[in-house]
C-alpha positions, -999 to +999 in steps of 0.1 A: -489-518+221-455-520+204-431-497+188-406-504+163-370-488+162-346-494+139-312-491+153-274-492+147-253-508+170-213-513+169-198-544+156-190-557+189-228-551+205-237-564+174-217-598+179-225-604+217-263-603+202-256-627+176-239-655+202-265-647+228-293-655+200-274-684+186-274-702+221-312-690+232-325-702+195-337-670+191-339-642+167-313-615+174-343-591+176-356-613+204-325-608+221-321-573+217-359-564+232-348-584+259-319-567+267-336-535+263-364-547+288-339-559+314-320-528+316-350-506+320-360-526+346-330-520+364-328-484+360-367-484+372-360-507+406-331-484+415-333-484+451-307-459+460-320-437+430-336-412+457-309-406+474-291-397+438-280-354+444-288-354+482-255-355+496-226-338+483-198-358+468-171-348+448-175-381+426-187-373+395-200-406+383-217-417+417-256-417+401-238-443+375-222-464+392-233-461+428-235-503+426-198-502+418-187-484+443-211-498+471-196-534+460-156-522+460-165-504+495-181-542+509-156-553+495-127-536+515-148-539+550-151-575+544-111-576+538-105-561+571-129-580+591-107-607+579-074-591+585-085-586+620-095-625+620-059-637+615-037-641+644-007-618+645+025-625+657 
């Protein structure tokens, strides 16, 4: 069963929506349901959400943007691994 919600988004939401719609062929409404599906999704398949509040952490915005910060931290390992790679002299 579906629900209807009537919502009001900012100008700039509002555009993406319209050029995502325009390129699918779809209705704008379309669009937005899937949007809405896809990021539920996301929050559902969360496999670090269990660990969100175990450990302490004095970053505020962690349960957020925990994928952020996992990608920056790979991010930096990978860099050194490749500094180490490069001969020095």
């Amino acid at each position: 069963m579906g629900h209807t919600l009537q919502l009001e988004v900012p100008e700039d939401v509002y555009e993406s929506l319209l050029r995502s719609a325009k390129q699918t062929g779809q209705r704008p409404e379309a669009v937005a349901v899937q949007w809405l599906v896809s990021a539920t999704v996301k929050l559902e398949d969360d496999p670090l959400e269990a660990f969100i509040g175990v450990f302490p952490s004095n970053i505020g915005d962690w349960g957020d943007r925990h994928d952020s910060y996992i990608g920056a931290a790979t991010l930096d390992q990978h860099d050194d691994m490749s500094d180490d790679s490069q001969p020095h002299g």
